[in-house]
C-alpha positions as CSV (number, residue, x, y, z in Angstrom):
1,X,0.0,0.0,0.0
2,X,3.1,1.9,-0.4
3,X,1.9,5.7,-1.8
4,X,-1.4,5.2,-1.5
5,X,-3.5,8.2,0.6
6,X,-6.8,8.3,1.7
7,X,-8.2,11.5,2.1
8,X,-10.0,12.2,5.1
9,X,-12.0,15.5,6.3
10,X,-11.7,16.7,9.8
11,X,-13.7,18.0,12.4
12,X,-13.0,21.6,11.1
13,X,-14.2,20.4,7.4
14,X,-10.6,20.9,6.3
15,X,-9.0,17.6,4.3
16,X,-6.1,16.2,5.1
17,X,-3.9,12.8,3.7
18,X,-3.6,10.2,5.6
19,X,-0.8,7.1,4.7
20,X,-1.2,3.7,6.2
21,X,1.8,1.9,7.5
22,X,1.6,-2.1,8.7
23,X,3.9,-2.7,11.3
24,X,3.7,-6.0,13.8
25,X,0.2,-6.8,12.3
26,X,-1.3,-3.3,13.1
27,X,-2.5,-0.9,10.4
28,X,-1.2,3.3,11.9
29,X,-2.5,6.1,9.9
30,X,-0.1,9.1,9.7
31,X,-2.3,11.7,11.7
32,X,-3.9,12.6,14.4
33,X,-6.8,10.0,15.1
34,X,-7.0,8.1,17.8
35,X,-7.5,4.4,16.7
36,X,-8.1,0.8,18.2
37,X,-4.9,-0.6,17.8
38,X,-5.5,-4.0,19.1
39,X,-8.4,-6.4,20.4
40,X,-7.9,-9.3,22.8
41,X,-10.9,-11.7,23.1
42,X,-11.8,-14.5,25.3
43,X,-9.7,-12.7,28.4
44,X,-11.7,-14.2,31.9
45,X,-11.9,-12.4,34.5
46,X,-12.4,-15.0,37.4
47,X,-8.9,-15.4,37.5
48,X,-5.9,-13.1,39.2
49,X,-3.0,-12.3,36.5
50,X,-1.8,-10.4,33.6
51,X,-2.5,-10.7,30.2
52,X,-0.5,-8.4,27.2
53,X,-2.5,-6.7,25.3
54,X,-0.6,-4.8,23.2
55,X,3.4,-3.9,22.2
56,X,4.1,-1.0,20.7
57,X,5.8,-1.7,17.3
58,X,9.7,-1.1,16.4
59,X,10.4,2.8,15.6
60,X,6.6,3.8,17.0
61,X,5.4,5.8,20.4
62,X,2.0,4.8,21.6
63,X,-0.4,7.2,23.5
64,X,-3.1,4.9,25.6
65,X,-6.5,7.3,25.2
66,X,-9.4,4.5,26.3
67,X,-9.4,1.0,27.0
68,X,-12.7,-0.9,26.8
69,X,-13.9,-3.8,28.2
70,X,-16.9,-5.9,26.5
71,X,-18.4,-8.4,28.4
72,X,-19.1,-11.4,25.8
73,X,-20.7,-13.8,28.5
74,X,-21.4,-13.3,32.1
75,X,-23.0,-16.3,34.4
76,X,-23.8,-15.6,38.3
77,X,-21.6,-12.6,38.6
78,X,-22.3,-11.2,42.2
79,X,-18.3,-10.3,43.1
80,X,-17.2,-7.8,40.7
81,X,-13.4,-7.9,39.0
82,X,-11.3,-5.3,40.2
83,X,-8.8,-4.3,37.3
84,X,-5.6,-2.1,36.4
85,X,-3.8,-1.0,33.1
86,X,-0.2,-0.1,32.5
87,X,3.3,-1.1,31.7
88,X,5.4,-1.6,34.5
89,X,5.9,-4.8,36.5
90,X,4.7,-5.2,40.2
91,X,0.9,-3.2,40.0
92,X,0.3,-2.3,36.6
93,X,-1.5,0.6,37.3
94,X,0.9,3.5,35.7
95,X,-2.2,4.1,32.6
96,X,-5.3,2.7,33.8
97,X,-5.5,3.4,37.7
98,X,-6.9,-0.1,39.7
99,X,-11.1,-0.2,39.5
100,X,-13.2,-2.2,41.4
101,X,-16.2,-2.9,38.1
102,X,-19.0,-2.6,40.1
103,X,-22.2,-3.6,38.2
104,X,-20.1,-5.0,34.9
105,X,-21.7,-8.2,35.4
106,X,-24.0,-8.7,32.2
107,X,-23.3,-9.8,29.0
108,X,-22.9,-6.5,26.6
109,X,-22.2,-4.8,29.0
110,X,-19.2,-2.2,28.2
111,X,-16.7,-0.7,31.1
112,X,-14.4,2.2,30.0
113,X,-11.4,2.0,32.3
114,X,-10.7,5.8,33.9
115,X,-7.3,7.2,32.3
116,X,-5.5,10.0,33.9
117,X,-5.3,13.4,33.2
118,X,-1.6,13.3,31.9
119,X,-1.4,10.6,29.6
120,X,1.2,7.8,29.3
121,X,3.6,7.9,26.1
122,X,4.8,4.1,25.4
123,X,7.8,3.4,23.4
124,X,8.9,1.0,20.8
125,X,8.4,-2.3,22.6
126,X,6.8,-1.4,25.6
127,X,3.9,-3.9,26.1
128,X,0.3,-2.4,27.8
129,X,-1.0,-5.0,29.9
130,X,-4.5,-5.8,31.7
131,X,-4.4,-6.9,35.8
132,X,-6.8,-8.9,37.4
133,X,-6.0,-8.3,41.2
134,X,-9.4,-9.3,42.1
135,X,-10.9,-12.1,39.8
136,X,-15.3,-12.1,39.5
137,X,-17.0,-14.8,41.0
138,X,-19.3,-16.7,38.6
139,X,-18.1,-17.3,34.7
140,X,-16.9,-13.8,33.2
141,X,-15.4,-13.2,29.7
142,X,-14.6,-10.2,28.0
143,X,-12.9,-8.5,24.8
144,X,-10.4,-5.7,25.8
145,X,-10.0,-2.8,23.4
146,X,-7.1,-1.0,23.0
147,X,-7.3,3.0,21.6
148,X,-4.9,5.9,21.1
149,X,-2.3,7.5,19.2
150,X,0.4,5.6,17.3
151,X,2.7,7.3,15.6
């Protein structure tokens, strides 16, 4: 797709060119639109641990602007998973602050994880991660979505 542009018109009506570039499996537009860079499915939340969800490619930064969980099935969910976000070792907490999900117990449900203020700039192969610190009672599974700036 080498020289190919799309033209896109912004929120002020003015059109700009935008070039995709593949790198790692994941399609970056050159410009400023935030965009779901990665999707990890069939993540349970009954269980304590860390899962990757996404590494920032080779010669790339990576600003985190939303993560989203989808609840794809939920049985007898009274216990609610509490969850973090980030990229450093020990909590995991340095993007997406630690949340108790209160009432994200119902299949379509959708949580939006609270991101702070200042965001986090990720370099090349820094890897964004999920934490379970508190797992749901009950059978929970979700799909994580990952949004923000890669350029």
């Amino acid at each position: 797709m080498s020289g190919v542009k799309f033209k896109q018109v912004s929120s002020e009506g003015n059109p700009g060119f935008f070039v995709p570039r593949i790198e790692n499996g994941v399609v970056a537009w050159s410009g400023g639109n935030a965009q779901r860079v990665a999707v990890v499915d069939n993540l349970s939340l009954n269980s304590t641990g860390v899962t990757p969800l996404f590494t920032v490619p080779l010669g790339s930064t990576f600003i985190v602007t939303q993560i989203v969980l989808r609840c794809t099935s939920a049985t007898g969910v009274t216990t609610f998973a509490t969850v973090s976000a980030g990229s450093l070792g020990a909590n995991y907490d340095n993007v997406g602050s630690t949340q108790a999900l209160t009432n994200f117990q119902a299949t379509n449900d959708a949580w939006s994880l609270t991101m702070p203020s200042k965001t986090l700039s990720l370099g090349p192969g820094d890897t964004l991660s999920l934490n379970v610190t508190v797992g749901a009672d009950g059978t929970q599974v979700v799909s994580v979505d990952v949004l923000g700036y890669l350029f």
